[in-house]
TORPA-475409 format. One line per field, with one value per residue: residue number from 1; residue in three letters; chain; x, y, z of N, C-alpha, C in turn. Coordinates in steps of 0.1 Angstrom, whole numbers, plus 2048, in hexadecimal, padded with zeros to 3 digits. Last residue first. Layout:
pos = c(NUM/...)
code = c(ala/...)
unit = c(A/...)
nxx = c(X/...)
nyy = c(Y/...)
nzz = c(Z/...)
caxx = c(X/...)
cayy = c(Y/...)
cazz = c(Z/...)
cxx = c(X/...)
cyy = c(Y/...)
czz = c(Z/...)
END
This chain:
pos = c(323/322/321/320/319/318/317/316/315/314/313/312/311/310/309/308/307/306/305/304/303/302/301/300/299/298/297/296/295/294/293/292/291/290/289/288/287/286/285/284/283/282/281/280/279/278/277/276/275/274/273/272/271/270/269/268/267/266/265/264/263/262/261/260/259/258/257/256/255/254/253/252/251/250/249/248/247/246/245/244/243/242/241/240/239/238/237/236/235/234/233/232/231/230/229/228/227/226/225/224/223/222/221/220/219/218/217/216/215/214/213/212/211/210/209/208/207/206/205/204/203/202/201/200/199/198/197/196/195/194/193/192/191/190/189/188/187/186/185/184/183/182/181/180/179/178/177/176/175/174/173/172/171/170/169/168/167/166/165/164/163/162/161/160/159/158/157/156/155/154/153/152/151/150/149/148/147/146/145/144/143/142/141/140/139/138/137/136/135/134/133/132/131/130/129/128/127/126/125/124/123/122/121/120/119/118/117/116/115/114/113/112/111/110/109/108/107/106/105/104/103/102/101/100/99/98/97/96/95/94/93/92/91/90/89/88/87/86/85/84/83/82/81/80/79/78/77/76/75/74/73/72/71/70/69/68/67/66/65/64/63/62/61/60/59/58/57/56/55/54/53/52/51/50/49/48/47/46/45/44/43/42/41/40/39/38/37/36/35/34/33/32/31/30/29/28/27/26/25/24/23/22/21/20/19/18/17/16/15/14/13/12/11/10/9/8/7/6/5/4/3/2/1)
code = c(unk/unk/unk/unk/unk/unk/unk/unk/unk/unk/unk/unk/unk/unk/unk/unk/unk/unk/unk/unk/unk/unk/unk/unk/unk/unk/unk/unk/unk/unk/unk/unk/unk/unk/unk/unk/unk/unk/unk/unk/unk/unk/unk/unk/unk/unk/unk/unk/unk/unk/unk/unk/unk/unk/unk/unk/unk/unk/unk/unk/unk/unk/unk/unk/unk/unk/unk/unk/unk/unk/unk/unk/unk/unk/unk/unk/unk/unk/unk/unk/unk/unk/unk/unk/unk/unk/unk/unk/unk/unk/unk/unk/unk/unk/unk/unk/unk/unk/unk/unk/unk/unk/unk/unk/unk/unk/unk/unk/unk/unk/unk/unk/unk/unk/unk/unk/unk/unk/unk/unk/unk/unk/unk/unk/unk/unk/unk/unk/unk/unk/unk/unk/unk/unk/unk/unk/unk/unk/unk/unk/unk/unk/unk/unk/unk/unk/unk/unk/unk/unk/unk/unk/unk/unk/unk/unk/unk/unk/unk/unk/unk/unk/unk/unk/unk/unk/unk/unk/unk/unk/unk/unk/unk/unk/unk/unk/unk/unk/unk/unk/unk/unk/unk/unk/unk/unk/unk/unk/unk/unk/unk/unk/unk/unk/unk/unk/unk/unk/unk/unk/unk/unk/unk/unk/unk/unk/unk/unk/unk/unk/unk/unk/unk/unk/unk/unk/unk/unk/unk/unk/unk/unk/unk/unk/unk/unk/unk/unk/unk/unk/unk/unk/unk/unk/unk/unk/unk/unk/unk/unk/unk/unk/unk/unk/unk/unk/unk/unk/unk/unk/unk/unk/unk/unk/unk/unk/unk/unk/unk/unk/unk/unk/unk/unk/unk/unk/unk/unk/unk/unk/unk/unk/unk/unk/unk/unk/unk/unk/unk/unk/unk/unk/unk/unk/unk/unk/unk/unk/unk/unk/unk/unk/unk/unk/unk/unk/unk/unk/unk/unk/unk/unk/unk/unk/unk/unk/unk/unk/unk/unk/unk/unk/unk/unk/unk/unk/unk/unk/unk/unk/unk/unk/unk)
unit = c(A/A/A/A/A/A/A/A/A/A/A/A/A/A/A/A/A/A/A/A/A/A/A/A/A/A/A/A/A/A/A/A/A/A/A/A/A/A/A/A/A/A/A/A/A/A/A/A/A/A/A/A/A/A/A/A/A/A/A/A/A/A/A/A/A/A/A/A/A/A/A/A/A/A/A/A/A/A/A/A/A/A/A/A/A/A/A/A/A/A/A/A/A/A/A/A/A/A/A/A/A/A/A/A/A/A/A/A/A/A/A/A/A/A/A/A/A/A/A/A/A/A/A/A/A/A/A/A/A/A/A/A/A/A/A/A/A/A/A/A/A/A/A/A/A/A/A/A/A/A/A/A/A/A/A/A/A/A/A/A/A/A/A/A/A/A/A/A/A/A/A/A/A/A/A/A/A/A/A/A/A/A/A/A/A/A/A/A/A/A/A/A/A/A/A/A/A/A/A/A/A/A/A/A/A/A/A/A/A/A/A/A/A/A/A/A/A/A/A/A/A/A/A/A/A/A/A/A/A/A/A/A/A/A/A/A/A/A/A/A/A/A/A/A/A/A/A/A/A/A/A/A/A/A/A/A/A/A/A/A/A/A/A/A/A/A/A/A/A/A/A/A/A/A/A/A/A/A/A/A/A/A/A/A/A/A/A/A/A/A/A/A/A/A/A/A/A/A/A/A/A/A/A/A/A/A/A/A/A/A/A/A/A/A/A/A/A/A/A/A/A/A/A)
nxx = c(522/522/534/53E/545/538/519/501/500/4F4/4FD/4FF/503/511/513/50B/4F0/4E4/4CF/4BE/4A7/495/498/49E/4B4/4C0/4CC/4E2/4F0/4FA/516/513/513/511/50A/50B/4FB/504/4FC/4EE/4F3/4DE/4B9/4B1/4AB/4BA/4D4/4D7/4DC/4FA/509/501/4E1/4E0/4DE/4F3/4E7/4CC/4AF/49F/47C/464/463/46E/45D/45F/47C/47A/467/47D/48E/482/47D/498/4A1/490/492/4AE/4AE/49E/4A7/4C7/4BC/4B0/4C9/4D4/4C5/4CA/4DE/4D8/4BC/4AE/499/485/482/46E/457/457/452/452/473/472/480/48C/480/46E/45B/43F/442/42D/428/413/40B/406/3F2/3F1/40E/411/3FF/407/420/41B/401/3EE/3DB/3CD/3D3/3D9/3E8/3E0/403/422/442/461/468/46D/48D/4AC/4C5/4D6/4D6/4F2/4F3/4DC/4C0/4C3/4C9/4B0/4A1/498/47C/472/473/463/446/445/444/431/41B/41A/40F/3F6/3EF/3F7/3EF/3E6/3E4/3CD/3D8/3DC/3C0/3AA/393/376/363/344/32F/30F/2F6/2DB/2C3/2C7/2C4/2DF/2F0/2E7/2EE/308/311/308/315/32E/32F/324/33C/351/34B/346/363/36E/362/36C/386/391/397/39A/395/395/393/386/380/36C/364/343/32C/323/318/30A/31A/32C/345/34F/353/356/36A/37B/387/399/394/37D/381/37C/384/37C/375/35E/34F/336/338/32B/31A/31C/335/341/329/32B/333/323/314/326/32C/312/30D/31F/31A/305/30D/31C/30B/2ED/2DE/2C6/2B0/2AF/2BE/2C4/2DA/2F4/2EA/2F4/2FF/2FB/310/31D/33B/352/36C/37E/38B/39F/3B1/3BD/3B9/3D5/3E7/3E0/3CC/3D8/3F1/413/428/445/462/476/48F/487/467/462/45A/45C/468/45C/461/454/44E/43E/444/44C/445/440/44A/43A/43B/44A/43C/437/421/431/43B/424/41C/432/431)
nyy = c(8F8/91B/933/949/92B/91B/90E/8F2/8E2/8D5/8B9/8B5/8A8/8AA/8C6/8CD/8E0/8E3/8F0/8F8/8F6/910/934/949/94F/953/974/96D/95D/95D/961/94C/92D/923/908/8F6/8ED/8EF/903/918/935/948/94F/96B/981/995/992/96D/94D/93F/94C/951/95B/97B/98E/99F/9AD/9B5/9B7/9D4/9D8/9C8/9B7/9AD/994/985/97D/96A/95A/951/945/930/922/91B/909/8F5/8E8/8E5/8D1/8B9/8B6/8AE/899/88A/880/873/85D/853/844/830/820/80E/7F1/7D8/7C4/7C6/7E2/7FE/7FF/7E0/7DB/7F0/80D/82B/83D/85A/86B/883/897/8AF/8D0/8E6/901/8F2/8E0/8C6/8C1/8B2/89B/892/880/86B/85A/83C/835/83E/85D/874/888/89E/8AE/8B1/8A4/8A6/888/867/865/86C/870/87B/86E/86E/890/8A5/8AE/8CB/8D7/8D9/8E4/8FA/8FA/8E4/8ED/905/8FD/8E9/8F8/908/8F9/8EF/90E/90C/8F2/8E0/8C1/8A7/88E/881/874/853/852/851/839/834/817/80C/7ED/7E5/7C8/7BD/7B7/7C2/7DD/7E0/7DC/7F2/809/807/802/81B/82E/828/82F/849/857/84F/85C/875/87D/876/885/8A4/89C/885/86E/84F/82F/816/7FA/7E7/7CF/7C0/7A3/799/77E/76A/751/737/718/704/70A/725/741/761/773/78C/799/7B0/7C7/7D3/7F2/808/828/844/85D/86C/86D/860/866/84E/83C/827/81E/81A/810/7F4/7E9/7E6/7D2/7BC/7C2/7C2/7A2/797/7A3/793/779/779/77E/778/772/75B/747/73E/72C/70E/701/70D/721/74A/763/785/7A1/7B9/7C4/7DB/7EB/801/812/82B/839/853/862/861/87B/890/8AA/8C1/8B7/8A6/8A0/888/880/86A/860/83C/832/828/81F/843/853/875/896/8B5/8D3/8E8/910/920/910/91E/910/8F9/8E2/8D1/8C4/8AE/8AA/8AA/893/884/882/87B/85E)
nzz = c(345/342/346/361/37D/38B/383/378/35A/33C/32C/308/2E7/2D1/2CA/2E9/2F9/319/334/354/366/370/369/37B/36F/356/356/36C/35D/344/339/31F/30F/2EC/2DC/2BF/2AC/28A/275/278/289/291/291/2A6/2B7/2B5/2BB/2AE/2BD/2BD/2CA/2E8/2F0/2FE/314/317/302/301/2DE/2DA/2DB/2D6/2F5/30D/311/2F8/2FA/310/305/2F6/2FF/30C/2F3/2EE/302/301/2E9/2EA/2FC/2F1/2DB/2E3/2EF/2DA/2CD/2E2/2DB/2BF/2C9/2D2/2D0/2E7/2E9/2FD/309/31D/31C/313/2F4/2DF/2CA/2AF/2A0/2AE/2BD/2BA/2D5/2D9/2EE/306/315/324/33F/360/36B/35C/350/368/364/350/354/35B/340/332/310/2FC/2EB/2D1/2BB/2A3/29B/28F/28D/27F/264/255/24E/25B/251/269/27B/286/27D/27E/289/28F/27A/26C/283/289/285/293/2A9/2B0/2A3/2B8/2CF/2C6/2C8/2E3/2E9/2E0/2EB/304/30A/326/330/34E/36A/37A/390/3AE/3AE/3C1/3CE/3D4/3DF/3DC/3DF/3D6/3CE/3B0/3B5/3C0/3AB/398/3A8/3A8/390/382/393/393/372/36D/37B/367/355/351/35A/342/332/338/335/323/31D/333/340/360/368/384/39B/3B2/3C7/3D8/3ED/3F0/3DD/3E3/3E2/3D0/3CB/3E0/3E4/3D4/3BE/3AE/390/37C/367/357/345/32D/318/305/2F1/2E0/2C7/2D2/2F2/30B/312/303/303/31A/326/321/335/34E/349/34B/366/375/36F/383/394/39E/39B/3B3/3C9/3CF/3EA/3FD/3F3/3DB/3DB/3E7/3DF/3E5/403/404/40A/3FB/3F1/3E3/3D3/3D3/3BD/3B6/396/38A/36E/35C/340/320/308/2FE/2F8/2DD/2C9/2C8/2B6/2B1/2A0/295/29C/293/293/2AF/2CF/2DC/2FC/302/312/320/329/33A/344/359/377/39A/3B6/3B7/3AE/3C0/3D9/3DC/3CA/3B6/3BA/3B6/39F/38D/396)
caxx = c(524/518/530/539/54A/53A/528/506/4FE/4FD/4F6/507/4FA/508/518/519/4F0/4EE/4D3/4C6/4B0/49F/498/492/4B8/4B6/4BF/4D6/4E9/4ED/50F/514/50B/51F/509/514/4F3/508/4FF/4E5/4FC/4EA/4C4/4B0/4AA/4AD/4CC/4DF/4D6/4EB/50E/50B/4EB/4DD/4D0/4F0/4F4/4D6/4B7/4AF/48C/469/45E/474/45F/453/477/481/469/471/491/484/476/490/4A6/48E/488/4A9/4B3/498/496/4BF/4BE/4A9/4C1/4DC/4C7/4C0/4E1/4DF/4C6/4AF/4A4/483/48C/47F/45F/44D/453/44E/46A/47A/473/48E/48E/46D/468/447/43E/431/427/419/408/40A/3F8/3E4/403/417/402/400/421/41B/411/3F4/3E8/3C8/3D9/3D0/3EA/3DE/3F4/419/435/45B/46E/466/481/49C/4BC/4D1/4C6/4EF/4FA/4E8/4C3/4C2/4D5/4C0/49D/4A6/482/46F/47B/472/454/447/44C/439/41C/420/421/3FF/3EA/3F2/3FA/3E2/3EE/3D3/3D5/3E2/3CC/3B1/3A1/379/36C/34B/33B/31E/2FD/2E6/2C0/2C6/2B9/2CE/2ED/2E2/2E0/305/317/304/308/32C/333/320/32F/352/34D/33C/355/372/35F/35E/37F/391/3A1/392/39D/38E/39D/388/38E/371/36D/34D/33C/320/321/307/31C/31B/33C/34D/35D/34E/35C/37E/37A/39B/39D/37C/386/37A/382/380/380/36B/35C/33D/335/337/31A/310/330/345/32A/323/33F/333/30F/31D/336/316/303/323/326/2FD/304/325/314/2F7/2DC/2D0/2B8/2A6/2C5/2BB/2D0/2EF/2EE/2EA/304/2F3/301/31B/32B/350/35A/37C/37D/3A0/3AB/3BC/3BA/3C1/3E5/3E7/3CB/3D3/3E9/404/423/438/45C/467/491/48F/474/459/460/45B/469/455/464/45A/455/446/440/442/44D/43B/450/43D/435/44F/441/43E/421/42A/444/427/415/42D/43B)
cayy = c(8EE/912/92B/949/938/925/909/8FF/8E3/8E1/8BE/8B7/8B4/8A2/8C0/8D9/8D3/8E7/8E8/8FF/8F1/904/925/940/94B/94C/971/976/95B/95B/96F/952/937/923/911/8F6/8EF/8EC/8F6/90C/929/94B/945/966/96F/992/99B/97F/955/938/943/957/953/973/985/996/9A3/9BD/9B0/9CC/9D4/9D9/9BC/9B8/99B/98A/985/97C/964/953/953/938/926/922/915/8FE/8F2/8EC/8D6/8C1/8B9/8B8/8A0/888/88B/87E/862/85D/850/838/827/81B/7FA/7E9/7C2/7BF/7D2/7F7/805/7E9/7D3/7E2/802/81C/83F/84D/86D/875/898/8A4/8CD/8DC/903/900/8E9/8D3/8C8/8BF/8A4/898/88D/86F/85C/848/832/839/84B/870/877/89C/8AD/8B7/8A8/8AA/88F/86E/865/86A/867/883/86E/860/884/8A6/8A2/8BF/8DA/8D6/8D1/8F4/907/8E8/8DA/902/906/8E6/8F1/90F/8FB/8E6/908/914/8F2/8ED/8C7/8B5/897/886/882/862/84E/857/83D/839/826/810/7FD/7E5/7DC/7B9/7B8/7B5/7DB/7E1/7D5/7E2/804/805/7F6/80F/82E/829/820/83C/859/84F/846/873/87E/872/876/898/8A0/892/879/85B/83B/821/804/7EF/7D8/7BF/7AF/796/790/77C/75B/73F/722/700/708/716/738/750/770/783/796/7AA/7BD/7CD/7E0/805/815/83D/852/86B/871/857/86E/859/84A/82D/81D/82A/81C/7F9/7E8/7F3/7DE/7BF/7C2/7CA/7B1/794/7A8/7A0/77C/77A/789/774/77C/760/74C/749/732/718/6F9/714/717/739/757/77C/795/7B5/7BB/7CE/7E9/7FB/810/81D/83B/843/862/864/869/887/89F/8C0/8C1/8A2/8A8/88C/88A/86C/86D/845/836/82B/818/839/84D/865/88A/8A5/8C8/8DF/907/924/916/919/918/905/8EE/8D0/8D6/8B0/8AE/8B8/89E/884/88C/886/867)
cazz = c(33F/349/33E/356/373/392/37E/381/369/348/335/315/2F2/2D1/2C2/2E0/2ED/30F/326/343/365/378/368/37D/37C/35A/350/36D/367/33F/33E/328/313/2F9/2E3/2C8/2B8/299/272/274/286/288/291/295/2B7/2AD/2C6/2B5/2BE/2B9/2B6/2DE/2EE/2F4/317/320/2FD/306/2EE/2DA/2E3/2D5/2E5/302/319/2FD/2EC/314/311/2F1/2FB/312/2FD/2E4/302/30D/2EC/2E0/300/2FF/2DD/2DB/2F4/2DF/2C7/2DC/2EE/2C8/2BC/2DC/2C4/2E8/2EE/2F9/2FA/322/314/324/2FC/2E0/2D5/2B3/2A0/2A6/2C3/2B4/2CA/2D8/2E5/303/305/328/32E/352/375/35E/347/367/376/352/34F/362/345/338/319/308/2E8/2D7/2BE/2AF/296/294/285/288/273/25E/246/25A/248/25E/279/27E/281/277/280/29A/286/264/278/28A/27E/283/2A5/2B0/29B/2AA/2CB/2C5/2B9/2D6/2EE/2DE/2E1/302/301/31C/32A/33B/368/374/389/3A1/3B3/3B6/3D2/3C8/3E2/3D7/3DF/3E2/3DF/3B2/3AE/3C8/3B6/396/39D/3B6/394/381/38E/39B/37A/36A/381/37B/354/34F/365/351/32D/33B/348/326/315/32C/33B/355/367/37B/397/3A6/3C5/3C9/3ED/3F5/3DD/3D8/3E7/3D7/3C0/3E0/3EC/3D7/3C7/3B5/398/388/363/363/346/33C/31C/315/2F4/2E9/2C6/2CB/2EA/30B/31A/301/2EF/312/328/31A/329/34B/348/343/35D/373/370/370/396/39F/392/3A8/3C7/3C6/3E0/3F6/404/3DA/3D4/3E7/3D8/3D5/3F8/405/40A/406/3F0/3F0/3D1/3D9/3BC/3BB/39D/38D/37B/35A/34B/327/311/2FA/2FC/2EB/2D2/2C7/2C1/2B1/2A7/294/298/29A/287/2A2/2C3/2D6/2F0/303/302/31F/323/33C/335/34B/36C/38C/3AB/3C3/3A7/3B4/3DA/3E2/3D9/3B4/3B6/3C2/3AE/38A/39B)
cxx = c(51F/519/52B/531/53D/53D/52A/515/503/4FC/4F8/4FE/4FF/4FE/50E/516/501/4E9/4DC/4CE/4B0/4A7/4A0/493/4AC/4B9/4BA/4C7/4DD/4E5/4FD/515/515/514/50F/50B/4FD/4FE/507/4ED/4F0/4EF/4D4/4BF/4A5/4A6/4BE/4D1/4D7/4E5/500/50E/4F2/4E9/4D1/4E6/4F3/4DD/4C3/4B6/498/474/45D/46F/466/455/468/480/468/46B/48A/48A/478/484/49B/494/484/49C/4AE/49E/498/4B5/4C0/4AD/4B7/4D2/4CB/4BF/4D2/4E1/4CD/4BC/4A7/494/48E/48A/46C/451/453/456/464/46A/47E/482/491/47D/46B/454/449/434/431/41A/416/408/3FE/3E6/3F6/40F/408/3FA/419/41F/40B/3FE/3EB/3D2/3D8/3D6/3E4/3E2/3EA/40B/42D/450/460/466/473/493/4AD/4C3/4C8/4E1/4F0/4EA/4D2/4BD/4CE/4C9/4AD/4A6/495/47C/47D/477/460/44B/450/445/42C/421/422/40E/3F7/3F8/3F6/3EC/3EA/3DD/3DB/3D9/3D2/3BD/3AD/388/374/356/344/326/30C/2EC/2CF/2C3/2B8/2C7/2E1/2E4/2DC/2EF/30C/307/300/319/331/323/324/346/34D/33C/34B/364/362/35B/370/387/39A/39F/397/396/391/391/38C/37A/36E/354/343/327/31A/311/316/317/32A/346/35B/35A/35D/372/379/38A/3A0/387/386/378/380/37A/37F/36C/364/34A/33B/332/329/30F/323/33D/332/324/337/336/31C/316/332/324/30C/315/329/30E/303/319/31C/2FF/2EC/2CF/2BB/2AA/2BF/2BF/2BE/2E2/2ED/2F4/2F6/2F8/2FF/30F/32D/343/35B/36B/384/394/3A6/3BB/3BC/3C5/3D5/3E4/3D7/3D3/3DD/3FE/41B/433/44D/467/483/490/47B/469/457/461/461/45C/460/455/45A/445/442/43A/444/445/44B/43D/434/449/449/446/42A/427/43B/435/419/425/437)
cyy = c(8E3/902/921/93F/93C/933/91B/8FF/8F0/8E0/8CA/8BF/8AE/8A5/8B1/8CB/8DA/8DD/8ED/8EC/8FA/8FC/91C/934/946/946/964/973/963/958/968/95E/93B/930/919/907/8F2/8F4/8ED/901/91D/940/949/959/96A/986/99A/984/965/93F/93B/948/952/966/97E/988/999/9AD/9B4/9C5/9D2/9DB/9C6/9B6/9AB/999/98F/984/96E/95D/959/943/932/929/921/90F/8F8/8F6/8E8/8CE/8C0/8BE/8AC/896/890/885/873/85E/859/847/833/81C/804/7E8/7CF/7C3/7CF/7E3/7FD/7F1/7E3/7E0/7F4/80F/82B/84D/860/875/887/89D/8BA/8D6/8F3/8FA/8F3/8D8/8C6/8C4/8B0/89E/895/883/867/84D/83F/837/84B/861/874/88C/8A9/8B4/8AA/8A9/894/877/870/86C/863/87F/87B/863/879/897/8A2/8B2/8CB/8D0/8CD/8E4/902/8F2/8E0/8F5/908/8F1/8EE/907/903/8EC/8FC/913/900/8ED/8D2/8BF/89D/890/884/86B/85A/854/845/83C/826/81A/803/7F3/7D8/7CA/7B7/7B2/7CB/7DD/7D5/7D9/7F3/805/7F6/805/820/824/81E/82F/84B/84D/845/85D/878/86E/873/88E/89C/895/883/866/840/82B/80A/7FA/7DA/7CB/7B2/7A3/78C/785/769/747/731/70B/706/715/726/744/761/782/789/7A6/7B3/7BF/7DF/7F9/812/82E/84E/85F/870/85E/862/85D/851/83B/826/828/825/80C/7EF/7EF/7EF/7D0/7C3/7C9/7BB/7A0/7A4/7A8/78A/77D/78A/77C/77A/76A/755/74E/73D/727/702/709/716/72F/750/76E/78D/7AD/7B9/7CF/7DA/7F7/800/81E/829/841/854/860/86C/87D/894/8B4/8C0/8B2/8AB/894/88C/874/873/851/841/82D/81B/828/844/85D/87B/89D/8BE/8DA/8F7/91B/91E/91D/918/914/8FB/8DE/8DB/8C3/8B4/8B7/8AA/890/88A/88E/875)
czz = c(341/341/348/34E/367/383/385/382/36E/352/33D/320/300/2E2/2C6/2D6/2E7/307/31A/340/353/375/36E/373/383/365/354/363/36D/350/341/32B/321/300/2EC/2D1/2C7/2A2/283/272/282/282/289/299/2AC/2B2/2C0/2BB/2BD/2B8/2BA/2D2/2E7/2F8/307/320/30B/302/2EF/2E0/2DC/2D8/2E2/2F8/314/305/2F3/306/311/2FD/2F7/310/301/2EC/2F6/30F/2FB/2E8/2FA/2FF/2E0/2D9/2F0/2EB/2CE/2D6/2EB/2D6/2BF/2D2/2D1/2DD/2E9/2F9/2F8/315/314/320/30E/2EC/2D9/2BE/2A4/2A7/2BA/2BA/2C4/2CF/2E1/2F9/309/319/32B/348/364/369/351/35F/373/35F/355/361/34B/339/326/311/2F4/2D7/2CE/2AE/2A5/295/28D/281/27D/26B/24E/251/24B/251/26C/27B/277/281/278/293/28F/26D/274/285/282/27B/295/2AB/29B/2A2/2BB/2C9/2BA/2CA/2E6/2DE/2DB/2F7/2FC/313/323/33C/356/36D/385/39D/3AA/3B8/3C2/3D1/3D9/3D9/3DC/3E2/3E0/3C1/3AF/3BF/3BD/3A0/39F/3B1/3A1/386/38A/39A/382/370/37B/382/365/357/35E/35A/33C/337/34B/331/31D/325/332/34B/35D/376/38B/3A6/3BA/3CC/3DF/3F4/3E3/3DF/3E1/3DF/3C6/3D2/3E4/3E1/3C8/3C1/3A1/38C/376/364/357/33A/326/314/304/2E7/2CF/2C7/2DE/2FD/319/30C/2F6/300/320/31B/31B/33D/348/33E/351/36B/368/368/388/393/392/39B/3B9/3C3/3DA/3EA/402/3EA/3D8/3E5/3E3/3D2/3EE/3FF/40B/405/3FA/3ED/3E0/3D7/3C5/3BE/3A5/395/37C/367/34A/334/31D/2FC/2F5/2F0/2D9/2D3/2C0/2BA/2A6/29E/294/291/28F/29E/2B7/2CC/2EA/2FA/308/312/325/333/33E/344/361/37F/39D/3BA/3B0/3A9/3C8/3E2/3E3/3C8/3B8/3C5/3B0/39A/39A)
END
């Protein structure tokens, strides 16, 4: 979805920042935010063998598409232990191979379907150029050949290193206010480090267009994520919206702090019982927010967020306050 949103004109308008939460099955109210490299690319090889049909009782007629094609699977599963760096990261599975018509039949044609995945641009290019390299190597070297098309997948999630830390100061510095209710008892809250993990997501279309933070949120241990049994502590749907909501607004006063350094922000530009003209926190015990006068100031952001207590979505609204 990620490109095809962006084709569709979705980065027209560039924002500042993007944000997005992932739930986990980990200990609900777990907050993770991982910096640089999150999730890895993840791309796809089409590979047709081309060989020569004989019988299988003159074998030497012939050029053996499924021998040339058990060759080369052989020779791919060797690439990320011997041409990537022993500290990256990338797997590659030839999970599809479809050849031969008959048991008495040497074989002219095999299909196969790889999946590839990397953390980073040059492990990427280094598994692209290898597979090709080798698959279309060892065909000729056997008299037959082989077509490789390369097919880009999703695109790594990269977690600008500056904006997750400045997440993490906002989850951090309001911890009291966004674990009040049934997660007052988390054990495990906000944490920071790197979480590096072969899986994809569509995120990453956004993080390498701006500065991009993704951050997992444990939402109860049970059936994994992407699983018929997966289900969701409706008690984190709520905290979960707190994340978002928090750190878009934190953000974005972050900004207009930038923007007037040296300054007294004008009353127009604070949010009133959360933030005075310092952007110093007033209220720590509610995330109730009441905003207004706030058209002008964010009239480039696209979408605004409330949290009153357990959090509430604003929308466009003719009067004053934004509910």
């Amino acid at each position: 979805g990620g490109r095809e949103m962006i084709k569709a004109g979705l980065m027209e308008e560039m924002p500042d920042a993007c944000f997005a939460l992932h739930v986990d099955n980990t200990e609900a109210g777990q907050v993770l935010i991982g910096k640089g490299y999150l999730t890895a690319y993840s791309d796809g090889y089409l590979m047709t063998v081309h060989g020569k049909a004989a019988h299988s009782s003159t074998p030497e007629e012939g050029v053996d598409a499924i021998d040339i094609a058990a060759s080369i699977i052989t020779a791919l599963h060797g690439i990320a232990s011997r041409n990537l760096g022993p500290m990256a990261q990338g797997t590659l599975n030839v999970g599809t191979i479809k050849g031969g018509l008959a048991g008495n039949i040497i074989a002219d044609k095999v299909d196969m379907v790889c999946m590839m995945r990397s953390l980073s641009d040059k492990s990427r290019d280094t598994m692209r150029e290898r597979i090709a390299a080798l698959a279309q190597g060892i065909a000729q070297a056997k008299g037959g050949s082989c077509d490789c098309e390369f097919r880009a997948g999703y695109a790594a999630v990269y977690n600008n290193e500056e904006f997750s830390e400045e997440v993490y100061r906002t989850l951090s510095k309001y911890e009291s206010a966004l674990y009040q209710g049934p997660l007052a008892g988390a054990r495990s809250r906000v944490k920071i480090g790197s979480y590096p993990m072969l899986a994809a997501e569509d995120f990453g279309f956004y993080s390498q267009k701006v500065p991009s933070c993704l951050v997992w949120v444990g939402v109860g241990e049970g059936a994994p994520k992407h699983n018929s049994h997966f289900s969701v502590n409706e008690d984190c749907i709520k905290f979960c919206t707190r994340v978002m909501v928090l750190t878009a607004l934190e953000y974005r006063l972050l900004l207009v702090l930038m923007e007037n350094k040296g300054r007294t922000l004008p009353r127009s530009l604070i949010l009133e019982k959360l933030w005075d003209s310092e952007g110093n926190y007033v209220n720590d015990n509610t995330l109730t927010v009441t905003v207004k006068r706030l058209r002008e100031k964010l009239k480039n952001t696209r979408c605004i967020a409330t949290v009153r207590g357990i959090g509430y979505r604003m929308e466009e609204a003719e009067d004053e306050t934004r509910r």
